[in-house]
C-alpha positions as CSV (number, residue, x, y, z in Angstrom):
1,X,-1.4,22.0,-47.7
2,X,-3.0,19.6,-45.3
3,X,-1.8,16.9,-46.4
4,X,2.2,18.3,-46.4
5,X,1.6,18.8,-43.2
6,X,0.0,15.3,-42.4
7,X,2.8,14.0,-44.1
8,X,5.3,16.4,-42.1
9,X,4.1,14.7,-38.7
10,X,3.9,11.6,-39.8
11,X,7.8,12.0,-40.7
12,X,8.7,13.9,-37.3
13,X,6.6,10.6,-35.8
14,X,8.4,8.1,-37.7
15,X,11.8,9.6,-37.0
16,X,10.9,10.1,-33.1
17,X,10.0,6.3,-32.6
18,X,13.6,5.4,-35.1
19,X,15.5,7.4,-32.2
20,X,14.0,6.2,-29.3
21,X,14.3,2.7,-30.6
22,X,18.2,3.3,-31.4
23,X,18.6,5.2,-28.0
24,X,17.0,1.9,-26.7
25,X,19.4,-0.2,-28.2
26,X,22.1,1.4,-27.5
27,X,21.4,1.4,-23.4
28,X,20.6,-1.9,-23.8
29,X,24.1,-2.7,-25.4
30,X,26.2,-0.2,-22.5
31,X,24.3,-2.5,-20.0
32,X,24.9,-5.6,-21.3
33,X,28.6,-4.8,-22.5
34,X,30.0,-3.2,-19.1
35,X,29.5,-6.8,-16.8
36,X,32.4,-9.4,-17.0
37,X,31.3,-12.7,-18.7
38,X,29.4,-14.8,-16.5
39,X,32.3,-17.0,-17.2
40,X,34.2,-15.8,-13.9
41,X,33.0,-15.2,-10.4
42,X,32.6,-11.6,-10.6
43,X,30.4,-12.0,-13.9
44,X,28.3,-14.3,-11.8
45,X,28.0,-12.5,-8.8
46,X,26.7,-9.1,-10.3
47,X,24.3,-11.1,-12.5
48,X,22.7,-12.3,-9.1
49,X,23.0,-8.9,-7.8
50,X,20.7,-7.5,-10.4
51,X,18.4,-10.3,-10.7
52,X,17.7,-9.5,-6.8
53,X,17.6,-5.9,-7.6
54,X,15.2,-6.1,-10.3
55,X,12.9,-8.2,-8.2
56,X,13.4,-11.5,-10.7
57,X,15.4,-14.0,-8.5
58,X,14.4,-16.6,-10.8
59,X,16.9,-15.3,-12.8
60,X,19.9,-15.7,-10.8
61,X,19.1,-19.8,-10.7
62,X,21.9,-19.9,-13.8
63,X,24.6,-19.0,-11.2
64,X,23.7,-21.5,-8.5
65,X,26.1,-24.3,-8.0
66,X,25.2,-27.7,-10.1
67,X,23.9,-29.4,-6.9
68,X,22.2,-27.0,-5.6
69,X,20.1,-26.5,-9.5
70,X,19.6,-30.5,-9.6
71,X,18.6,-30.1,-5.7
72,X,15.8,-27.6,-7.2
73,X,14.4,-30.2,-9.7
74,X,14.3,-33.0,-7.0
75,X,12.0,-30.3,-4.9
76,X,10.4,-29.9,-7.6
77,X,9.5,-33.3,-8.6
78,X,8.7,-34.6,-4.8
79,X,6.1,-31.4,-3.9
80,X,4.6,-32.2,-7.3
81,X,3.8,-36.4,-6.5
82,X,3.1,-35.9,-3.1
83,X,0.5,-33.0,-3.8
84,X,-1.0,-35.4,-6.5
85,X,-1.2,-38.3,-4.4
86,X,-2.6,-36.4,-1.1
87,X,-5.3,-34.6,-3.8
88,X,-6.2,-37.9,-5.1
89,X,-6.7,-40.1,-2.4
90,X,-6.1,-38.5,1.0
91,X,-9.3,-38.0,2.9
92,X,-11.2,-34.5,4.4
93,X,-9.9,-33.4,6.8
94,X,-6.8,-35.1,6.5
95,X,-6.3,-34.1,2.9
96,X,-6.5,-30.1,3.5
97,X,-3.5,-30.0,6.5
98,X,-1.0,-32.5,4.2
99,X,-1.5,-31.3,1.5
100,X,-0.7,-27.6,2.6
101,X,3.1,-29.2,3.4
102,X,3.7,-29.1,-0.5
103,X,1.2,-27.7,-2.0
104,X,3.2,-23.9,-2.2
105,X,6.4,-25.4,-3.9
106,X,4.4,-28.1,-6.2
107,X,2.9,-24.6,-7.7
108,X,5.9,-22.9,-8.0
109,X,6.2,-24.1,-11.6
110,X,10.1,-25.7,-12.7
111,X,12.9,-25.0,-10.9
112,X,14.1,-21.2,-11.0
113,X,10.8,-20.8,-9.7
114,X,10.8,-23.5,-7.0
115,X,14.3,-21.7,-6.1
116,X,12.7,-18.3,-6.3
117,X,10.2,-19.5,-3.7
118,X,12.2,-21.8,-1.3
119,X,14.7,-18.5,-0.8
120,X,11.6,-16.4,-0.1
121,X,10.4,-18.3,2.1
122,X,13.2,-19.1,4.0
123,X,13.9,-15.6,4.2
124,X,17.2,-16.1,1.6
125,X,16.4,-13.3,-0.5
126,X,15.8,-11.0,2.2
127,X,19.4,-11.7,3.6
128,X,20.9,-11.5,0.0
129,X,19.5,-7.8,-0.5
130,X,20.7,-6.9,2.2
131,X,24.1,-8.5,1.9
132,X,25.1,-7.8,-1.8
133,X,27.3,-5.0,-2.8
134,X,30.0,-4.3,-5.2
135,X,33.1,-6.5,-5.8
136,X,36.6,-5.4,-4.0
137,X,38.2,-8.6,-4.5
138,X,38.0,-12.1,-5.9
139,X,40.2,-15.0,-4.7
140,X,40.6,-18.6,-6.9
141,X,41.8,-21.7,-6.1
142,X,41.4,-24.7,-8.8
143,X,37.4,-25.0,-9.5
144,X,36.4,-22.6,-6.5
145,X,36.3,-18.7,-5.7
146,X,35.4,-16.5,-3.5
147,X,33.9,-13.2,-3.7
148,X,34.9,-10.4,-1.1
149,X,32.1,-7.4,-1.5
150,X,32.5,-4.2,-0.5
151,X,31.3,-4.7,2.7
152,X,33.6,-7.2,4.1
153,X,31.1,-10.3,2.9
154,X,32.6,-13.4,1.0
155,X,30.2,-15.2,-1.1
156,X,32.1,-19.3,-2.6
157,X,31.3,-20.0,-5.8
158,X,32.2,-23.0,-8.0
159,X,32.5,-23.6,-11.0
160,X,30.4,-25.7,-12.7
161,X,30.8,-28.1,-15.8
162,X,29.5,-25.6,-18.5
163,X,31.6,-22.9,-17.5
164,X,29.8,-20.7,-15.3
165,X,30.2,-20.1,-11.6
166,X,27.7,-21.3,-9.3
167,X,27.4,-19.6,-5.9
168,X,27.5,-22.3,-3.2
169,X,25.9,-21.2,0.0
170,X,22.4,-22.5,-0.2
171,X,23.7,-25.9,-1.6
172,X,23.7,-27.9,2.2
173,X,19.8,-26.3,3.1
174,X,18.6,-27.4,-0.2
175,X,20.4,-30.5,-1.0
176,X,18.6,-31.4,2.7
177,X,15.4,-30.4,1.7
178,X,15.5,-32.5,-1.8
179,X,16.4,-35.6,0.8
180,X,13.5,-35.1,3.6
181,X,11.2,-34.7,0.6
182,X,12.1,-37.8,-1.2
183,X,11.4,-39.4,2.3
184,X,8.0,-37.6,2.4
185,X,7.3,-39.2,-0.7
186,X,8.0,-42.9,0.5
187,X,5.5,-42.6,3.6
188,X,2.7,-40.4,1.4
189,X,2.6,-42.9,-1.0
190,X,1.9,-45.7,1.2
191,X,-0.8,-43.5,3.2
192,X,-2.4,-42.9,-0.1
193,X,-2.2,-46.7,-1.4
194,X,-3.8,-48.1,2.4
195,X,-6.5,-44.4,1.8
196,X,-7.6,-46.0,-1.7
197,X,-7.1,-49.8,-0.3
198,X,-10.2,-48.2,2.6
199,X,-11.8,-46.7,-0.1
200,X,-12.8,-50.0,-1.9
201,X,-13.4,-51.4,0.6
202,X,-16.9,-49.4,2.0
């Protein structure tokens, strides 16, 4: 008799966990199915939208215009050398004030995460939660659009060589910041060759 009923809850257990995994899927698959492809600006835009919303902005780096993505790996790549270099050879107390310049994005980790960071900090995602609402219309010319929300704001997007739209507006602000860092990099380079050059020489 015990072991019927053993068997019994084991059954109701096994058929419990069966449901809520179908029940899972199936949310999953009304979620997924009800956005446009990210293949136009709308599919784009509301994929941002819920990255933001969930908290994972990382996650909206896919819809980022081309130069604004390669603008991310130069960041990247720049913060990463010059903390190196200042860790290496820059001097105390020298070394502690530098190397706080870059040391935040040269941490971030690759790109979506540099992005992720550089829009915190520059108080991006704050303005983009605040912005974002739901799509009233969508204008395209050639290889750009524009997104009208709900509340009157237009977001440009372009479309970028795989496909997918890339939103537009951080482009200029990051594209800048990829150029004053490769110029960092020049003049912490030298410092750190003419810091090791001292070095030797005591």
């Amino acid at each position: 008799m015990r072991k019927r009923k053993a068997m019994r809850t084991v059954s109701r257990r096994t058929w419990l966990l069966t449901a809520v995994a179908v029940l899972a899927a199936l949310v999953g698959y009304r979620v997924l199915t009800r956005f446009p492809p990210d293949t136009i600006p709308e599919g784009a835009y509301l994929r941002i939208a819920v990255a933001l919303e969930h908290g994972e902005p990382e996650k909206a780096f896919p819809y980022l215009e081309e130069e604004s993505q390669i603008a991310c790996f130069t960041i990247r790549d720049y913060s990463r050398l010059a903390a190196t270099a200042i860790a290496a050879d820059y001097p105390e107390p020298v070394k502690a004030k530098e190397l706080a310049s870059y040391q935040r994005l040269a941490e971030a980790g690759e790109p979506p995460k540099v992005w992720s960071r550089f829009a915190e900090d520059s108080g991006w995602l704050r303005r983009l939660r605040r912005d974002l609402s739901g799509v009233s219309g969508v204008e395209i010319v050639g290889e750009r659009a524009t997104i009208i929300t709900a509340r009157g704001t237009r977001y440009s997007f372009r479309r970028r060589p795989n496909g997918l739209w890339g939103l537009t507006m951080f482009t200029a602000q990051l594209a800048a910041e990829a150029r004053r860092l490769a110029r960092d990099w020049d003049q912490v380079n030298k410092a750190a060759s003419d810091y090791r050059a001292a070095a030797k020489e005591r």
